[in-house]
C-alpha positions as CSV (number, residue, x, y, z in Angstrom):
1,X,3.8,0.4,23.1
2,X,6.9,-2.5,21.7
3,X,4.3,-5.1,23.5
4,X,1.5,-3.8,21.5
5,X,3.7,-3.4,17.8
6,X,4.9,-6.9,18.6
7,X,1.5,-8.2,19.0
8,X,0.7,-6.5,15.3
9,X,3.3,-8.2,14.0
10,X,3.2,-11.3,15.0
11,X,-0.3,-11.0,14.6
12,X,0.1,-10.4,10.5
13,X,3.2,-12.7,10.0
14,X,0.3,-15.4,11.8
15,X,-2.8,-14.1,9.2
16,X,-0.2,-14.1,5.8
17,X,0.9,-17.9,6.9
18,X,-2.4,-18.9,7.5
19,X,-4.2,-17.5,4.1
20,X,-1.3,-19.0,2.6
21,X,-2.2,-22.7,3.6
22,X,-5.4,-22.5,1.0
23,X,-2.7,-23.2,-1.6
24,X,1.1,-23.5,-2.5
25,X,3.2,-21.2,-4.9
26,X,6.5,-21.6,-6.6
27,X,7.8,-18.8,-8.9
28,X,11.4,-19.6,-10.2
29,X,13.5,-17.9,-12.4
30,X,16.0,-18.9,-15.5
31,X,18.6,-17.2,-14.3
32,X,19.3,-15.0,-10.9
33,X,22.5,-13.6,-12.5
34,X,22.0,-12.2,-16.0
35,X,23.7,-9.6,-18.2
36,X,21.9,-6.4,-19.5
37,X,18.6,-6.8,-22.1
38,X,19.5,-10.7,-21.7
39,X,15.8,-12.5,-21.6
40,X,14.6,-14.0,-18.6
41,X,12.1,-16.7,-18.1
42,X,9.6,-16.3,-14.8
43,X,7.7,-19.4,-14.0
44,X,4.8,-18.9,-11.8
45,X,2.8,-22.2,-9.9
46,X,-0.6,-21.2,-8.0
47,X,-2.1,-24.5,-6.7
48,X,-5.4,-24.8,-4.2
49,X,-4.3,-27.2,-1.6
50,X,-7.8,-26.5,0.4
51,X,-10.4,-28.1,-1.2
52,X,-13.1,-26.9,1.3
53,X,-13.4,-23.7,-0.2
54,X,-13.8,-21.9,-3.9
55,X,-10.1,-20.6,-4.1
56,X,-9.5,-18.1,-7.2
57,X,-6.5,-16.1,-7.6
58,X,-5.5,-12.8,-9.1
59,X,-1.7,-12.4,-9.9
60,X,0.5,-10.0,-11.2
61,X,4.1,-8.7,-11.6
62,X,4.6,-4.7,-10.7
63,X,5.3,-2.5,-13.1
64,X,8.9,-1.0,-13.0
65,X,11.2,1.1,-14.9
66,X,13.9,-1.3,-14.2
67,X,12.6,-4.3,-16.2
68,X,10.2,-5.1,-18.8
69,X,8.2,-8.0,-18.9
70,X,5.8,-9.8,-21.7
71,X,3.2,-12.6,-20.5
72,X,4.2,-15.8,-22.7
73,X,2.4,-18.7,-21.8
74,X,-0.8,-19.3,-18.9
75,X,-2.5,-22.7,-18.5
76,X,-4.9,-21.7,-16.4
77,X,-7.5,-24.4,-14.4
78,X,-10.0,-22.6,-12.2
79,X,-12.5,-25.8,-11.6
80,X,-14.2,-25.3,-8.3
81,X,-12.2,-26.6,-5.3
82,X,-8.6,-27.4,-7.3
83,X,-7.7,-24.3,-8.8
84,X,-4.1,-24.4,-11.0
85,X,-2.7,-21.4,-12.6
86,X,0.9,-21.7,-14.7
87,X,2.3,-18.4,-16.2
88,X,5.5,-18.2,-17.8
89,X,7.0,-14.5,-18.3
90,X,9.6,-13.4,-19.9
91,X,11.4,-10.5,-18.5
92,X,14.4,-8.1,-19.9
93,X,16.5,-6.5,-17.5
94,X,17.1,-2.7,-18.0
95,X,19.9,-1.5,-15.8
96,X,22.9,-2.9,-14.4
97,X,23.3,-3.5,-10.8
98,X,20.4,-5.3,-8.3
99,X,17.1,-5.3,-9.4
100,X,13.9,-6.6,-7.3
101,X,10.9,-7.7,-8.9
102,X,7.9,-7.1,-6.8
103,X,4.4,-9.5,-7.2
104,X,1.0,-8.7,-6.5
105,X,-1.5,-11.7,-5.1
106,X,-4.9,-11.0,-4.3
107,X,-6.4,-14.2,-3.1
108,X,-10.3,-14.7,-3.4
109,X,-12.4,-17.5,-1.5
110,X,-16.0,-18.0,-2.1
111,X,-18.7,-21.1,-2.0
112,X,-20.8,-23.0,-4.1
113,X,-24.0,-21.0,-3.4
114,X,-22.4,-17.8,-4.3
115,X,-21.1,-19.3,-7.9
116,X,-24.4,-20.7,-8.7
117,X,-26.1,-17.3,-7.4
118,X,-23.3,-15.9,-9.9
119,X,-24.0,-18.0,-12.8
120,X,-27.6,-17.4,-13.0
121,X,-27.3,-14.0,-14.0
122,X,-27.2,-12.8,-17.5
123,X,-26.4,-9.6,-20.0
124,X,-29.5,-7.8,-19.0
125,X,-29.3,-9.1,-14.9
126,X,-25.5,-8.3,-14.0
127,X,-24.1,-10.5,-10.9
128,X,-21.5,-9.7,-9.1
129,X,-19.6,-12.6,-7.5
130,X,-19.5,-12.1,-3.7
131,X,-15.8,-13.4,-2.6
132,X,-13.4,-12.2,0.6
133,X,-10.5,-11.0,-0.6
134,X,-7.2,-11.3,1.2
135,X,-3.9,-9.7,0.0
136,X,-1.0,-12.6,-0.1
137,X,2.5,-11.0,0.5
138,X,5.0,-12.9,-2.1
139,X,8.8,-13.0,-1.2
140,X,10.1,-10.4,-4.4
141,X,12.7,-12.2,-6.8
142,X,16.2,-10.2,-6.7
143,X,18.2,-10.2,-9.8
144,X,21.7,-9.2,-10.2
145,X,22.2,-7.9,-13.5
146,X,25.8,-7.3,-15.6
147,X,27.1,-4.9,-17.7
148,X,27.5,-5.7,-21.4
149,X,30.7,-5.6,-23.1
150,X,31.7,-2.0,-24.5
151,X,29.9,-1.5,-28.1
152,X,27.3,-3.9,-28.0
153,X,24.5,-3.2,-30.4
154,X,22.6,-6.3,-30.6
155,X,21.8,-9.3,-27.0
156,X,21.3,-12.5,-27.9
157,X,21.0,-15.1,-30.8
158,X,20.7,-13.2,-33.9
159,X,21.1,-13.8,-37.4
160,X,21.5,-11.4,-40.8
161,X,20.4,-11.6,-44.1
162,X,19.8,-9.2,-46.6
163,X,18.7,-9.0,-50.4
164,X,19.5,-5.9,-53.4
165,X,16.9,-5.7,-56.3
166,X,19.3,-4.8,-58.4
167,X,23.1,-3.5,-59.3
168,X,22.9,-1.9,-62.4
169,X,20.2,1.3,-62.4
170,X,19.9,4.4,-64.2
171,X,20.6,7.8,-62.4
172,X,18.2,8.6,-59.9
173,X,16.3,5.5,-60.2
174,X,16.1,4.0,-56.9
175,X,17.8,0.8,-55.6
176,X,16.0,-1.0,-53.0
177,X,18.0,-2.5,-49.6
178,X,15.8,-5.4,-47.6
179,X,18.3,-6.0,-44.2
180,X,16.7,-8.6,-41.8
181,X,17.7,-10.0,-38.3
182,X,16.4,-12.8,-36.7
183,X,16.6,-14.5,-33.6
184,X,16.0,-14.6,-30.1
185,X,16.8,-11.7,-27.4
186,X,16.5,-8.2,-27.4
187,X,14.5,-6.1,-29.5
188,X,16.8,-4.5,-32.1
189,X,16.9,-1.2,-31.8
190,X,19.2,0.2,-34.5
191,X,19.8,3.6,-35.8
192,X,21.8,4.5,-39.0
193,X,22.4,0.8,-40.3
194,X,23.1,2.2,-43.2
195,X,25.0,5.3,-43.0
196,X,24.6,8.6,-44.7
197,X,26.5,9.6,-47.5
198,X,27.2,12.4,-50.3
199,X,27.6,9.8,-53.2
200,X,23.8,8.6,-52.4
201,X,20.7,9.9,-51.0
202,X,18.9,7.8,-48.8
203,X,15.5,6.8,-47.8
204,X,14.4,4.7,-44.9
205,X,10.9,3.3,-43.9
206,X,10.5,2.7,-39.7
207,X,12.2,-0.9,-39.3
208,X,9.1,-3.3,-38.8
209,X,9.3,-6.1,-36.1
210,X,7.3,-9.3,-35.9
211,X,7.6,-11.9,-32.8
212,X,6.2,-15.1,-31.8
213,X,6.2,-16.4,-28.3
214,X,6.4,-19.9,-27.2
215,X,7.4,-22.0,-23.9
216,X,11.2,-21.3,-24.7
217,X,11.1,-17.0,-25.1
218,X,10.4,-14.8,-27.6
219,X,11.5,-15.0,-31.3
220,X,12.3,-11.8,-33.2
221,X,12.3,-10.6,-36.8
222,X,13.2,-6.8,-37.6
223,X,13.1,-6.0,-41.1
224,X,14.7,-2.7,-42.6
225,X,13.9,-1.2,-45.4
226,X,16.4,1.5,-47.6
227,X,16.0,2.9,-50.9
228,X,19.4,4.6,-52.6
229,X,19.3,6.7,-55.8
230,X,22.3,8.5,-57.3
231,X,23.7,10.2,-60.2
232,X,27.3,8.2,-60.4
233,X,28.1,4.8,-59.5
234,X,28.7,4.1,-56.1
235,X,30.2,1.5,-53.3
236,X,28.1,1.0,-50.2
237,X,30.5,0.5,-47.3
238,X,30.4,-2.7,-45.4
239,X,28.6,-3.1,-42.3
240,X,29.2,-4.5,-38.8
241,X,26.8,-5.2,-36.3
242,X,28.6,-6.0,-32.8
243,X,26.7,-8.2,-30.9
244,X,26.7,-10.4,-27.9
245,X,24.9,-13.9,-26.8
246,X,24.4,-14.1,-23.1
247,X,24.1,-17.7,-23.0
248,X,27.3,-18.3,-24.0
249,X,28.6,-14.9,-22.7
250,X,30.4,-14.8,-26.2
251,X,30.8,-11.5,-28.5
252,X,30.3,-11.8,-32.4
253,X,30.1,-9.9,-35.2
254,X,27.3,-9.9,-38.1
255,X,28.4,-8.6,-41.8
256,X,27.1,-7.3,-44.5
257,X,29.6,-6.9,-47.4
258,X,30.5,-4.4,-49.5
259,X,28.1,-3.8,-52.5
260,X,29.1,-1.9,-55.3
261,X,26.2,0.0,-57.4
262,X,26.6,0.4,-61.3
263,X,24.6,3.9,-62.0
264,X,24.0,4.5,-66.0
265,X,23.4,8.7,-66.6
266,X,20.3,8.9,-68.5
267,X,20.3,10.1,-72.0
268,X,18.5,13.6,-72.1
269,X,18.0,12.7,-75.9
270,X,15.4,10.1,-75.2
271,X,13.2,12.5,-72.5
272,X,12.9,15.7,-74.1
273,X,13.2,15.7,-78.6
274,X,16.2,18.3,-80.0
275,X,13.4,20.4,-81.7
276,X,10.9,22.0,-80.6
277,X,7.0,20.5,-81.7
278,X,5.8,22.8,-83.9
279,X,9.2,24.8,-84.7
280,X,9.3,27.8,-82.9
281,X,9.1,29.8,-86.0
282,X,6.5,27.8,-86.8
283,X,4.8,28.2,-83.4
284,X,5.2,32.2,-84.0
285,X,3.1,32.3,-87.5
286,X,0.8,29.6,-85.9
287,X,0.2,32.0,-82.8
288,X,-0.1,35.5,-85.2
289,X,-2.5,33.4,-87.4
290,X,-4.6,32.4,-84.9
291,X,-4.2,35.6,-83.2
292,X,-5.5,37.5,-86.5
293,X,-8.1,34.3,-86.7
294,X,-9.6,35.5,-83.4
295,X,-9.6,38.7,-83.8
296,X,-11.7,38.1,-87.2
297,X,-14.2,35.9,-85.8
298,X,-14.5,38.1,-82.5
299,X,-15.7,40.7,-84.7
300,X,-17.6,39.0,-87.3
301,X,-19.3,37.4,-84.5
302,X,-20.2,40.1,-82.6
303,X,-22.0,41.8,-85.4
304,X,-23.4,38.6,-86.6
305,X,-24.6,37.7,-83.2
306,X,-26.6,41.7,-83.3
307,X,-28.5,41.2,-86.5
308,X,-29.1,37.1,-86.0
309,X,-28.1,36.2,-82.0
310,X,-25.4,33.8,-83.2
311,X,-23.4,32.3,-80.8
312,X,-19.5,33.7,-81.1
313,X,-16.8,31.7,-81.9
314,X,-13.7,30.5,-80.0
315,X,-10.0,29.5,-81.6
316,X,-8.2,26.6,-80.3
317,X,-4.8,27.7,-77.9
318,X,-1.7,26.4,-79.1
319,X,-0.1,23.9,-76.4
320,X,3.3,23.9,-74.9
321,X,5.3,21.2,-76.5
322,X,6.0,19.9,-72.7
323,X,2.1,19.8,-71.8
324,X,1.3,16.8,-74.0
325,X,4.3,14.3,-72.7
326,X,3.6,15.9,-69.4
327,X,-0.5,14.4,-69.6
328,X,0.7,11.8,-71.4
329,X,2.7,10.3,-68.3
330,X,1.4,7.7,-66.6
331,X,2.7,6.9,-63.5
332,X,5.0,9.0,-61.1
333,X,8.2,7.1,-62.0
334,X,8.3,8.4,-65.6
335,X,6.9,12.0,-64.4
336,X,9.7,12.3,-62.2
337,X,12.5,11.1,-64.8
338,X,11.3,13.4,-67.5
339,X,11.1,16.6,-65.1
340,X,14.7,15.9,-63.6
341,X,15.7,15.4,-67.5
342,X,13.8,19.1,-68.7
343,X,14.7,21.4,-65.6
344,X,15.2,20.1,-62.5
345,X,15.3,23.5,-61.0
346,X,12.5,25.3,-62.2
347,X,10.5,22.1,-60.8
348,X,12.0,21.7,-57.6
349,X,8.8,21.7,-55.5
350,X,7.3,18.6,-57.5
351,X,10.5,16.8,-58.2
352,X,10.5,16.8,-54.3
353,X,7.2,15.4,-53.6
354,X,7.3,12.4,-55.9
355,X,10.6,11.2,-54.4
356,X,8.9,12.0,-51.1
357,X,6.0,9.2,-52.5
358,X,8.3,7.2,-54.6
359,X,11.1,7.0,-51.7
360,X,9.7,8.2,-48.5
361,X,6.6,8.1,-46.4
362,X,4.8,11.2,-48.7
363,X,1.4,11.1,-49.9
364,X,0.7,12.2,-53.9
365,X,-2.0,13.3,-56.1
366,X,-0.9,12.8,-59.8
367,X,-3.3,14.5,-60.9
368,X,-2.9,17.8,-59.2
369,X,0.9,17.8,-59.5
370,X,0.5,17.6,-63.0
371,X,-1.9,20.9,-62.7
372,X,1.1,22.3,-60.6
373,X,3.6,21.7,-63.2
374,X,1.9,22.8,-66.2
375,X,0.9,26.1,-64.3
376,X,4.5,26.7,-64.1
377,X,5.1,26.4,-67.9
């Protein structure tokens, strides 16, 4: 029985060597010894060193919990006889400790015939290519990885910047915050960049990244975006982002400063006029009159309408002196002001869902919040 498993053995180490003389691999990596999140770059070399058959190959790296990886680069040459594949990966570590990275290699030999019988199919006459596959067993690449340095929120290169649209804004009219890191490294992944507070109320969008991938790694760009509305002036706190660059296993700190707010109260005087429009004693005769008016033509109507089947006639309704500035508004900005201005309580509900649209992710119909609010008048 050890004679026989001997003979398997030997027998597979012999079939793997001798598949492997069709062609020559090389897959490196940037660094063997890395810290945690610190981008890696994989190099992989396939090159057909038989040219008696049609080599082709079929590569990949094993998906595991323990790393992440993103393809970045592939010149690929698959002319018959001298086949050539370079892939470069980059790969993120995602514990500490030793990690292996397994490969799968499927190689596939073929001959001329078969390609040309392959190549004279088409859409509507489907041809298989008829290869032998072999499975190639690839050495796996081991990686010892290192903890990062206690608070680190940001791996590699990074830079900060950061623009206000303004200082000076009137109560509840919102300030917008643009903060944006770039760089190269790990993907930011930051929660409460800028912290909550009782002397604003803030609104956040989720943070949008863009990358671009070249030879060299990955480049990042995160962008946040905040909106801030309050009733008082206002300082926002300064900000530190602790971060760390792997290549030169250095710790460093990104700002941003203090900024100071200047909130104006808004003058009720210029939403809502000291009188009412018509008086409201005014209003009162106005209503009995037209009341009395009604009443009149109701009746004078009705019997007109039995000896000559005239058509009755209708008074006009008096409107709310709120209804017409109400219709009048044009966009939700200027809604919103002149309900927080009138009675901010009795119009909670649509108060809410235009800073929901005006500062958060909601969706609005003008139209029928306006129908909402004069309904509640």
């Amino acid at each position: 029985m050890k004679h026989s498993l001997g003979r398997i053995i030997l027998y597979l180490l012999c079939f793997t060597l001798l598949q492997a003389e069709d062609f020559s691999y090389g897959i490196t990596a940037s660094k063997t010894k890395a810290y945690l999140h610190e981008p890696l770059l994989l190099t992989v070399d396939l090159n057909q060193t038989n040219p008696d058959v049609v080599l082709l190959f079929q590569f990949d790296i094993d998906k595991d919990p323990d790393y992440q990886v993103t393809p970045l680069f592939a010149r690929n040459d698959d002319t018959l006889h001298h086949t050539k594949h370079h892939n470069v990966f980059q790969l993120y570590p995602l514990k500490t400790g030793d990690i292996t990275v397994h490969f799968t290699l499927l190689k596939r030999i073929t001959n001329d015939e078969k390609v040309r019988y392959f190549a004279s199919g088409d859409r509507d006459d489907f041809k298989k290519l008829d290869t032998n596959d072999f499975p190639v067993a690839l050495p796996p690449l081991k990686l010892h990885i290192k903890p990062l340095p206690k608070g680190t929120q940001l791996v590699g290169d990074f830079h900060l910047d950061y623009s206000v649209n303004t200082y000076h804004a009137k109560m509840d009219e919102p300030v917008s915050v643009k903060i944006t890191l770039k760089g190269k490294g790990y993907p930011p992944h930051l929660k409460h960049l800028i912290p909550q507070s009782k002397a604003y109320t803030l609104f956040s969008e989720k943070p949008r990244t863009a990358t671009s991938s070249g030879k060299k790694g990955i480049a990042i760009q995160t962008t946040y975006l905040f909106a801030l509305s309050a009733k008082n002036s206002f300082t926002l706190p300064e900000i530190k982002l602790h971060a760390f660059d792997p290549d030169k296993e250095k710790s460093y700190i990104l700002t941003l400063p203090k900024q100071h707010f200047d909130i104006q109260p808004v003058d009720k005087k210029s939403l809502v006029d000291k009188r009412n429009i018509p008086p409201l004693l005014q209003t009162n005769l106005v209503w009995l009159k037209n009341l009395f008016g009604y009443l009149m033509a109701f009746a004078a109507g009705y019997f007109t309408a039995r000896l000559f089947k005239l058509p009755k006639r209708s008074a006009k309704k008096t409107k709310h002196p709120l209804e017409e500035k109400i219709q009048n508004t044009k966009d939700a900005k200027t809604l919103l002001q002149l309900l927080m201005a009138t009675d901010s309580k009795k119009f909670a509900s649509s108060i809410e869902n235009l800073e929901k649209h005006l500062y958060g992710d909601g969706t609005m119909n003008l139209k029928k919040i306006k129908q909402d609010i004069l309904e509640k008048i």
